[in-house]
Every structure is written in C-alpha cells, then in structure tokens.
C-alpha positions in Angstrom: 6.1 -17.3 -26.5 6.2 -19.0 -23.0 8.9 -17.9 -20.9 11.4 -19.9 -19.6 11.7 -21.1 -15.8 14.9 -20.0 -13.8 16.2 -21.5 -11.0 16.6 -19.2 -8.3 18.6 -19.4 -5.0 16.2 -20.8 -1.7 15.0 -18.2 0.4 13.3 -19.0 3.6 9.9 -16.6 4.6 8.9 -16.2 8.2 5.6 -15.3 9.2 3.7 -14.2 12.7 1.2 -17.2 13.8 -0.9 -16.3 16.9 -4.0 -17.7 16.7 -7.0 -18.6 14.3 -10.2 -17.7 13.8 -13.2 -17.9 11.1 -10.6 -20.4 9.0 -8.2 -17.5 8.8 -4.6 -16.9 10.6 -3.8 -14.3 12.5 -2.2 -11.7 12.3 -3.8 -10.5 8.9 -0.3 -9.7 7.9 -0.1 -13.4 7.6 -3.0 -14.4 6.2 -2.2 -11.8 3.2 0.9 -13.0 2.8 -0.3 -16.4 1.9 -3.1 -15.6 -0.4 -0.4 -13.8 -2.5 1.5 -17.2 -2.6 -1.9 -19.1 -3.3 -2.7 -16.4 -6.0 0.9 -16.2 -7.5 0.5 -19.7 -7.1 4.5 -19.7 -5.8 6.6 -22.3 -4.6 9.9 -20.8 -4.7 10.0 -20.4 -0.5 10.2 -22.5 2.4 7.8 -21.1 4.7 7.7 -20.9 8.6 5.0 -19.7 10.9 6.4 -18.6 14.0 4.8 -18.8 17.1 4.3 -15.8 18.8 2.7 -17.5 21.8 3.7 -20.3 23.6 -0.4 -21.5 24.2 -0.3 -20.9 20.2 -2.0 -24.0 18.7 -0.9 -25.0 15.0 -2.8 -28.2 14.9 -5.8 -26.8 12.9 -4.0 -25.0 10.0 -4.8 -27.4 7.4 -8.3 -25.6 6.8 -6.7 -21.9 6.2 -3.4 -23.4 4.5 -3.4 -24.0 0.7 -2.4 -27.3 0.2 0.1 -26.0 -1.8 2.1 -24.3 0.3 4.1 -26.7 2.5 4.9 -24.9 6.1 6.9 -25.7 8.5 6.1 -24.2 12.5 9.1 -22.9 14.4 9.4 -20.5 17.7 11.1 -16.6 17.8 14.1 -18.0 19.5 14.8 -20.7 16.7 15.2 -17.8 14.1 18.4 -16.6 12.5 20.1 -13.8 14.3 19.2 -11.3 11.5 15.7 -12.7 11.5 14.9 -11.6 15.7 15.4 -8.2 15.4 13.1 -8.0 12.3 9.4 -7.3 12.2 7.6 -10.1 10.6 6.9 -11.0 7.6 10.6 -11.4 6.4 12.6 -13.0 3.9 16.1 -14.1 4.2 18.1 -15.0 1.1 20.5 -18.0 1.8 23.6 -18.2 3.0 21.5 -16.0 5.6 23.0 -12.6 5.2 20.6 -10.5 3.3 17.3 -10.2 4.8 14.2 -8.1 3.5 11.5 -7.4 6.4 7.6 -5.7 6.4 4.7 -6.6 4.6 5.0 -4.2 1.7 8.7 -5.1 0.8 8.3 -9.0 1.2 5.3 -8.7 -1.2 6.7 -7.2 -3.8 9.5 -9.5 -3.6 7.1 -12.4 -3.5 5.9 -10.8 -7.0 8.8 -10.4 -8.6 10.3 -13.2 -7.2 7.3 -15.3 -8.8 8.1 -13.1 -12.3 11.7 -14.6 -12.4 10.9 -17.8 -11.9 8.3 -17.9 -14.4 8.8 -15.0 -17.4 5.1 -16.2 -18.3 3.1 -15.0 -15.7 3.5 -11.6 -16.8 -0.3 -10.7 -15.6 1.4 -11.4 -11.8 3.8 -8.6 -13.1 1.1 -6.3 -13.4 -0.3 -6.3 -10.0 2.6 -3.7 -8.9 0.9 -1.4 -11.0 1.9 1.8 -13.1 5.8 1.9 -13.8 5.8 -0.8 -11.3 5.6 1.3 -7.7 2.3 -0.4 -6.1 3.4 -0.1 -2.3 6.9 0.9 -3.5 7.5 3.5 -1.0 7.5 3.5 2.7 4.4 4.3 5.0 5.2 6.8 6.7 5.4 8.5 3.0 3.2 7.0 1.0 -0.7 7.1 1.8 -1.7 3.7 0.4 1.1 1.7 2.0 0.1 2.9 5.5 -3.7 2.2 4.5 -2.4 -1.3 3.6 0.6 -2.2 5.5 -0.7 -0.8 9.0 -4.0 0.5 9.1 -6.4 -1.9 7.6 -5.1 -4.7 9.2 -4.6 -3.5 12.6 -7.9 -1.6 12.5 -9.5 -4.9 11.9 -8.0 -6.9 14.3 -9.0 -4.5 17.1 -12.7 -4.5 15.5 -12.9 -8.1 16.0 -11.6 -8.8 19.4 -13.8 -5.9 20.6 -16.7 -7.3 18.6 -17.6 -10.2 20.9 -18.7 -7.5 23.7 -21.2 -4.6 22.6 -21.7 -3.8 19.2 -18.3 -1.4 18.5 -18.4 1.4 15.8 -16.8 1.1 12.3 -13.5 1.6 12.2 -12.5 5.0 11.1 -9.8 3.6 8.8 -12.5 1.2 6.8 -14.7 4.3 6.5 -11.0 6.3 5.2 -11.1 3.5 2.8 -14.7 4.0 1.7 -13.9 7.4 0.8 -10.7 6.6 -0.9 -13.3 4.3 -3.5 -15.4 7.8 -4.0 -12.1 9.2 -5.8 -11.6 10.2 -9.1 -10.1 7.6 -10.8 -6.6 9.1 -12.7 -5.0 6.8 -15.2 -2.6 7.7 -17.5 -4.4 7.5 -20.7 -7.8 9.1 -18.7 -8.8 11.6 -21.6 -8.4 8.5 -24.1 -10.6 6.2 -22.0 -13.1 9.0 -21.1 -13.8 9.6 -24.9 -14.0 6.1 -25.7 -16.6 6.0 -22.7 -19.0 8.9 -24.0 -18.5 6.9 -27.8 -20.4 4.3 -25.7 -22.7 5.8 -23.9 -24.1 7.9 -27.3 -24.5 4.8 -29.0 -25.8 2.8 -26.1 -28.6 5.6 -25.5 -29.9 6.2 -29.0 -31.5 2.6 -29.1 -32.7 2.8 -25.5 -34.6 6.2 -26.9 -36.4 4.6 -29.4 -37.5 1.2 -26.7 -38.7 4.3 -24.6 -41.2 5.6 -27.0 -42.3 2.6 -27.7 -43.2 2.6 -23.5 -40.7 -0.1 -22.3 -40.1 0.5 -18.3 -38.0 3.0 -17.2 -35.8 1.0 -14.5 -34.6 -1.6 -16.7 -33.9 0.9 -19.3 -31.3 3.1 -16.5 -29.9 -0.5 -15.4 -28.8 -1.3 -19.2 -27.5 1.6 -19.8 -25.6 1.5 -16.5 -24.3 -1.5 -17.3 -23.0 -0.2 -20.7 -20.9 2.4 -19.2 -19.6 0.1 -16.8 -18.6 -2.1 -19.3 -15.7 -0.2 -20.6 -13.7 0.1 -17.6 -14.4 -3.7 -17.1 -12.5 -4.6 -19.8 -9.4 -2.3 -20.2 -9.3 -3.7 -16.4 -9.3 -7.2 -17.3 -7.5 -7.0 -20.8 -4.6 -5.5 -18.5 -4.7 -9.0 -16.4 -4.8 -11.5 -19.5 -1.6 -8.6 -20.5 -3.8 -8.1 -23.5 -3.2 -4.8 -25.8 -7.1 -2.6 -25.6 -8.4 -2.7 -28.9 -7.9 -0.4 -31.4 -11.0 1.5 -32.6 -11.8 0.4 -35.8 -12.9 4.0 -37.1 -11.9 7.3 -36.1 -14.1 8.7 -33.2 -16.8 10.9 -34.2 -16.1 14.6 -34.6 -18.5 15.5 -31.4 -16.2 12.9 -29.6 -13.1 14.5 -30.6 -14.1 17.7 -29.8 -15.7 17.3 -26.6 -14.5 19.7 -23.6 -12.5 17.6 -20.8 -15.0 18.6 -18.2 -18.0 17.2 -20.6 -16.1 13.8 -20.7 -17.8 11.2 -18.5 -15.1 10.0 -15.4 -14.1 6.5 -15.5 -15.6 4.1 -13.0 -13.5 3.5 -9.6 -13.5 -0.6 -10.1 -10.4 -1.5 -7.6 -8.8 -0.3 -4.4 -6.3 2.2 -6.4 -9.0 2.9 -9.5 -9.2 1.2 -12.6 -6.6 -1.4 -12.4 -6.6 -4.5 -10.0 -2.9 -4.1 -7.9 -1.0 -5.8 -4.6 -3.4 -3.2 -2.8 -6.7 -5.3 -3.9 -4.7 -8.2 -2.8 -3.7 -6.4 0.7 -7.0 -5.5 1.7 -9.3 -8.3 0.4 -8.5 -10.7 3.5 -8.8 -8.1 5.7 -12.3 -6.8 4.5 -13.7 -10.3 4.2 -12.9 -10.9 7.8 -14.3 -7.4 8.6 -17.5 -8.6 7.1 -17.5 -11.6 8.5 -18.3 -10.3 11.5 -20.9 -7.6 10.2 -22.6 -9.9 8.7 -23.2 -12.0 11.3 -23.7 -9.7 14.4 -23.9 -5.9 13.2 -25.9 -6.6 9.3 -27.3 -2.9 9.4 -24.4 -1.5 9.6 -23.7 -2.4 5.9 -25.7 0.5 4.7 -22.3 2.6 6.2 -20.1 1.5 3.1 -21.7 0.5 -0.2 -18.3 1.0 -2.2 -16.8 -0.9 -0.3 -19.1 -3.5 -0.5 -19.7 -3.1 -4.2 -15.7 -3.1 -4.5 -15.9 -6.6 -2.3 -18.1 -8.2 -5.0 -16.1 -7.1 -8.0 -13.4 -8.1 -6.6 -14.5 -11.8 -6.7 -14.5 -11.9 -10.6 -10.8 -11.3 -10.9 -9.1 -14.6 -12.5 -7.6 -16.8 -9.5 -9.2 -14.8 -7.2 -11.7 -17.5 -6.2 -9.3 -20.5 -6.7 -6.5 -18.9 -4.7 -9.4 -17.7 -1.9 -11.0 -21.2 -1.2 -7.6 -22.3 -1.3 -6.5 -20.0 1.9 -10.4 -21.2 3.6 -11.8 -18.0 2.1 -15.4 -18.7 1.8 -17.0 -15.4 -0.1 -20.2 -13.8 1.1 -23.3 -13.1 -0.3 -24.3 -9.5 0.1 -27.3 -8.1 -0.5 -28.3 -6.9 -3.8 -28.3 -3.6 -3.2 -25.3 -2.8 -2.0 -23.3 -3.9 -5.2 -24.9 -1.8 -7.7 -23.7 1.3 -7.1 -21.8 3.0 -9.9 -22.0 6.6 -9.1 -18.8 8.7 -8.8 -18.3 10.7 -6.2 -16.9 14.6 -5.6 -13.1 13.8 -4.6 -12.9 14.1 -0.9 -9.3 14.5 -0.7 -7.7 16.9 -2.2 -3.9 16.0 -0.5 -1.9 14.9 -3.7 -0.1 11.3 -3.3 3.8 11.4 -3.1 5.5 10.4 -6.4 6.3 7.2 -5.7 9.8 6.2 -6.6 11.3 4.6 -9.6 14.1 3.0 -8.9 14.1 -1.0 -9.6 16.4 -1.5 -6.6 14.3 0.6 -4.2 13.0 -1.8 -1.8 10.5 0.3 0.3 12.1 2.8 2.6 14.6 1.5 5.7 14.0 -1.0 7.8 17.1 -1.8 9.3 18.4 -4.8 11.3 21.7 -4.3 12.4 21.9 -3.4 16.1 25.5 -2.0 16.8 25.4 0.9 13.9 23.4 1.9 11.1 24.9 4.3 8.8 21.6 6.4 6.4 23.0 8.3 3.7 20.5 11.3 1.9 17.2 9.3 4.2 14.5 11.8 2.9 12.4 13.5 4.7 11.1 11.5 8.0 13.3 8.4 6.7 16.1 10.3 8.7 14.0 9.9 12.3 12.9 6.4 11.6 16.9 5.7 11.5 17.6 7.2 14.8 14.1 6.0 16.4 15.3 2.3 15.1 18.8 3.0 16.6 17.5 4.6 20.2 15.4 1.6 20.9 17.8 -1.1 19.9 20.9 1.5 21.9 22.5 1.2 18.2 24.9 3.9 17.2 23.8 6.2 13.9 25.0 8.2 11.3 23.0 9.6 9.3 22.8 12.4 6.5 19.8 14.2 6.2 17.9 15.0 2.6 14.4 16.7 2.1 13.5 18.6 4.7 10.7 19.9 2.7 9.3 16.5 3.0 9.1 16.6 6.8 5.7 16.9 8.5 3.5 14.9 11.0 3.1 11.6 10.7 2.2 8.5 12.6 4.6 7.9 14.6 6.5 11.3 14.7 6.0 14.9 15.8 7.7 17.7 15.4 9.6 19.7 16.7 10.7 16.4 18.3 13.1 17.8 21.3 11.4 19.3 24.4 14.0 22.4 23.6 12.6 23.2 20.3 8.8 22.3 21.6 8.5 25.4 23.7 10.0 27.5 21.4 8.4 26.3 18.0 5.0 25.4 16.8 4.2 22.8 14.5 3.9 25.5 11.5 7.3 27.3 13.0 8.7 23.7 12.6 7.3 23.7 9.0 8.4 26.8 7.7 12.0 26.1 9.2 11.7 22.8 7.1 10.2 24.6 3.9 13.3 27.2 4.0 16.0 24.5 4.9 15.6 23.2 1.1 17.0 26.5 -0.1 19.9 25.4 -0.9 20.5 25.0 -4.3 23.6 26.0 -6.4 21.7 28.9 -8.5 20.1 30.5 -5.2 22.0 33.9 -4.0 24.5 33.4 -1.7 22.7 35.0 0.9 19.5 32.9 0.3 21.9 29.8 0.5 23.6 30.7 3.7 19.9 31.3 5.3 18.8 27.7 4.1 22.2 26.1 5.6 20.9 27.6 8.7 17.5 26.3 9.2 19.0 23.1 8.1 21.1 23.2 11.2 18.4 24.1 13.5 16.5 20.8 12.2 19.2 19.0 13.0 20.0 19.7 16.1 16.0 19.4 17.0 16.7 15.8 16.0 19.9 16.1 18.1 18.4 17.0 21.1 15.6 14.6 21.1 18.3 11.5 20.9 19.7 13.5 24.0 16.6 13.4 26.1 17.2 9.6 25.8 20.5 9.0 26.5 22.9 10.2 23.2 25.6 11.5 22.5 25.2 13.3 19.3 27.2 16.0 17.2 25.5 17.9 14.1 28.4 18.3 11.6 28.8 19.4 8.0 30.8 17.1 5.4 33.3 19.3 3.1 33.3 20.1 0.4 29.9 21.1 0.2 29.4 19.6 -3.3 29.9 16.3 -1.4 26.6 16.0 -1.2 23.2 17.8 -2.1 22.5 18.2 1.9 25.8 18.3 3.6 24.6 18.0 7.2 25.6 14.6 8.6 23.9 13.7 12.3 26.1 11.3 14.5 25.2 9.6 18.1 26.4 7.1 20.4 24.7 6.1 22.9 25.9 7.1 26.2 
C-alpha cells in the first residue's frame, strides 16, 4: 500500500559554489549534495548556492543542475545569522532557529526528510543502512564518515588542481579506499548468505564438470562460474533496494551444506563502498571518484592498473536503479573503462584489522556536535574527542564552554587533535602515557573497589586539566571542577572557561 504524502514545514539548504569544472560544481561537498536530491528525487527544500567568491560565475549551472531542482544564488553575507558561523552544507528549519550543518548530518536529513514526505519510497530509507547509522556518527569517530565527509572529497579536489602541472601521484586516501573494497564483507545474516553461496556454487559446478569432459574451453567455463557466485550477492543487494523480502529456499539445504565448517563457507562478494549493501556512502563517493577518473582517464590512463576495485566498484555502481537517471540529471556523463579492470571478483585478506566504532542508535542522534552559537556552548557527557571539538569550536570563535567530559577510553589521535594537548603535559607524557592515563580514567564504575575508584577519579583529573591548560596557552580562563553528588552523572568532571 502506497504511503501517504505529508506536508512538512519549508526548510531552506545552503550550499558552497566556487567554481565549475568538467560539468560538475565545486566544492564536491556540493555536487554530492545534489545528486542525493536528484536521486531522492526531493523537492521539499529551497536551495541556495552561496558564492564563496566574488569572481564566482553562476551563469553556466544549467548543465550540472537537475532541472528539477530550482536554485536560487546568494552571497555569505546575505545568510541568516545562524547560517555564517556554520560550515556548509546546512539546513535551517523555518522560523530560522534550528539549524543542522556538515555534509554527513544534512544528508541524512535530506533522506529522512524525503522518507516523511513520501512513506513509499522506503528503498530511499534503506540507503542509511543497517539499523539505520550509515554516516551516523561523527568523523573524528567513525572511519567511514571521515573517508566520506573529509577525505575523499578534499583529496580529490587537491588531485585535480595539481593535475594540470606534472603528472601528481594517487592520492593516498583513494588508495585507503581501494583497500577498504579488499575487506571482508560482514553482514548480519553472513553464515546464512555464505551457505546459500556454496548451495550455488555446487550446483553451478557439477554441469560445468560434465561440459569439461566433453572438451569445452576452459576460460569461458571459469567466467560462468564466476558469474554464478556473483550472482547471489547481486540480488540480496538489489532485492534490499526494490525493499523486497530474499526468497525463501524452497527445500531444506543439503546436509553437506548444513554441516559445513564456517571457515569452509565461501565469503560474500564486496559489491558497494560498505560491502554487500548499496548506502549514503556509494552515494558520497560516486561524484567524487567520477571526477577523480575524469582526469585519469584523460591525462594519467596507466595509472588505472593502481585500483581495479575501485574501478570494478565504479562500474557496478552504474546499475543501481536511478543511478543513471539521477547522474545525467547532475551532468554526470559515466565512463567507459576498460574491460579488464571490472572483472575482478577476488576477495582479498583483510588489511585492517582496527574494528569500526559501534555506531550509535539513537533516532535523534544527529552526527556528533557541530555547534553554532558563538557566546557559550554548554556539552554534557561529549565522548571521547567530542569534548575537545567543543572547546576547539569555542577557542576559535572566543565562546565561553562548559563542558562534562565522558569516555576517556575513547580518546586517541585523530585528525585534528593530539594528545597530551598542553605544552605542560607534552614534556612530561608520551602519547602511550597519555593513553594509559585515558585507559585507567574509565575506572570508575560503582562495583570497582574503592581504591580502584579513587585512582580512576584521579587520572580523570589529570585529563582534564591537560585540556585545561591547552585552552590556557590561548588565552582561558578555565577551572576543572567535580559536580556533587557523584551519582549526578556517570563522569562527574565538568571543564569550564571564559576567555580572558
């Protein structure tokens, strides 16, 4: 049964426009945003492209536009108040107060958004993935949101300005990606899949045995069954698309099926950017890589050798429903790459062994802080790093902050942060010091000993004031302090600074 449309209250979305190139706008951030509307095929925003340059010309948009999408140009100094201190994309929900900002976040929202207004489209639902948490969490926590949100597009964007000059090297971050398609691929029904693969493959071999004694070439015999093992993945991939239930077996598996050992099972074909299932990450990178190869093609071809999966994952990619529609429609014109580089179904030993961060499940989690207010910002239980993205925010805009700590077992080195942080702690600490500090600073828990408990509080403390410091060295006034009771809250620590 067809849902029913909603009306829902206007929003306005502002995106970055400097420039355009190859019949795509720049930023990427942009032109991602856009395919997602032409794929979503939603009309439920009033777009702006913002002019981050004076020089910028918008007279030639009409060719990397959808037609569909009706867009409106404005400057950075015509933008609402809670819009200019916000890193484009954004979203600001009328009458202007409540604004959502960052690629990842105003995605997501673009989905859902696109869900409520049309129950039907329940395959649009499904490109957030597993319980729903595609690019849910933050980058700075989650691996595949900083591969999307930050390093993929900006990677490429500095690989085609320097392009034009001598012939650059591949981006370390597409080759990071390139590995990431060499993963295992881990679904939640794996073992079930796996079996239903070697059911296939049994049944798919015995009849190319009997063409092979009868001399039938060996090549087209490997390329069949290729194809047949393939074919599995295929279509739990697209049945989840059409939001079709997979089929149920019409027999009970064989008892050699059922009784295979896990590490006998055949592994499941990685198909899309996460594994098996098409997400908001295929939709993230596909711009991006098609400009990418743009350019290879044209100037640098032998380089293609360098990443077949990605390649091979370029030309699946194309036979996702809408795909093609909601491409030409944003002046994506696919290429054509050679044959060779698309058939390449092998899997690969893992070569990463770091487990991802559970992502979180909270519906009204919207992706980790990014804050707008300038005069105070006020974090409670920010986890991990969250806590020194707050006070970074906050130094740079000279915003006061009060924050309260939570999972200091999460805290490591990351992108934009190293610890310790303060030049106090840095010539007293190492890194691993830090860590350890960090590790035992979560050792607080009601059913530890006493002793244990008061030695956690401790190394809390000294995290703290790390953080402390560092906001000194740039001109705060801060005090680490601990709420009472302690059952207040599971970390009690609260950090406050004003800038001085």
């Amino acid at each position: 049964m067809k849902g029913t449309k909603k009306s829902l209250t206007e929003e306005y979305l502002y995106l970055d426009f400097s420039h355009q190139a190859e019949g795509c706008i720049f930023p990427l951030h942009t032109s991602v945003t856009l395919f997602l509307l032409s794929y979503c095929d939603c009309k439920i925003f009033k777009v702006y492209l913002v002019l981050t340059k004076e020089s910028a010309d918008s007279s030639l948009l009409k060719g990397a536009v959808s037609q569909d999408i009706e867009i409106q140009i404005t400057s950075r100094q015509e933008l609402p108040p809670i819009v200019q201190n916000c890193r484009l994309p954004a979203v600001v929900q009328q009458p202007g107060n409540f604004c959502r900002a960052g690629l990842a976040v105003v995605l997501r929202h673009t989905i859902q958004k696109s869900y409520e207004a049309d129950p039907s489209k329940k395959d649009i639902l499904e490109l957030l993935g597993f319980k729903k948490t595609c690019l849910k969490a933050c980058a700075e926590v989650s691996q595949w949101t900083r591969l999307c949100e930050l390093t993929i597009p900006l990677a490429v964007e500095n690989f085609l300005s320097e392009s034009s000059e001598q012939s650059p090297a591949i981006p370390a971050e597409i080759l990071q990606l390139e590995r990431k398609l060499a993963e295992p691929v881990r679904v939640a029904n794996d073992d079930k899949l796996r079996r239903q693969k070697l059911q296939q493959q049994t049944a798919t071999r015995a009849p190319l045995t009997k063409g092979r004694a009868k001399g039938k070439g060996h090549t087209q015999e490997a390329s069949e069954e290729l194809a047949a093992s393939s074919s599995l993945e295929l279509t739990v991939a697209f049945s989840k698309l059409r939001v079709q239930e997979e089929p149920a077996p019409a027999s009970r598996e064989p008892a050699h099926i059922r009784k295979a050992k896990a590490s006998d099972l055949p592994p499941l074909e990685h198909l899309f950017a996460e594994g098996l299932f098409f997400t908001l990450a295929d939709i993230v990178l596909l711009p991006c890589i098609h400009q990418f190869l743009v350019i290879i093609c044209k100037k640098f071809s032998e380089k293609l050798i360098e990443f077949p999966l990605l390649a091979s994952w370029y030309q699946r990619i194309q036979e996702v429903p809408r795909v093609k529609t909601a491409a030409s429609k944003c002046g994506i014109q696919f290429l054509l790459l050679p044959e060779f580089l698309t058939t390449s179904n092998e899997q690969h030993p893992n070569l990463s062994e770091v487990p991802n961060v559970e992502e979180q499940s909270d519906p009204l989690f919207i992706g980790g802080p990014r804050p707008t207010l300038t005069k105070l910002m006020v974090a409670l239980h920010a986890c991990g790093v969250a806590t020194d993205m707050v006070i970074e925010h906050c130094v740079n805009t000279r915003a006061s902050f009060v924050t309260c700590p939570c999972c200091y077992g999460f805290i490591q080195n990351t992108s934009k942060f190293n610890f310790p942080k303060s030049e106090q702690f840095k010539k007293t600490l190492s890194y691993k010091e830090h860590m350890i500090l960090c590790r035992f600073a979560d050792q607080t828990g009601v059913q530890l000993p006493p002793q244990r408990r008061l030695i956690g509080k401790q190394c809390m403390c000294l995290v703290d004031l790390d953080r402390a410091r560092a906001a000194e060295e740039r001109g705060y006034s801060v005090q680490v302090i601990s709420m009472e009771p302690e059952s207040c809250s599971p970390k009690n620590n609260m950090i406050v600074g004003v800038p001085v």
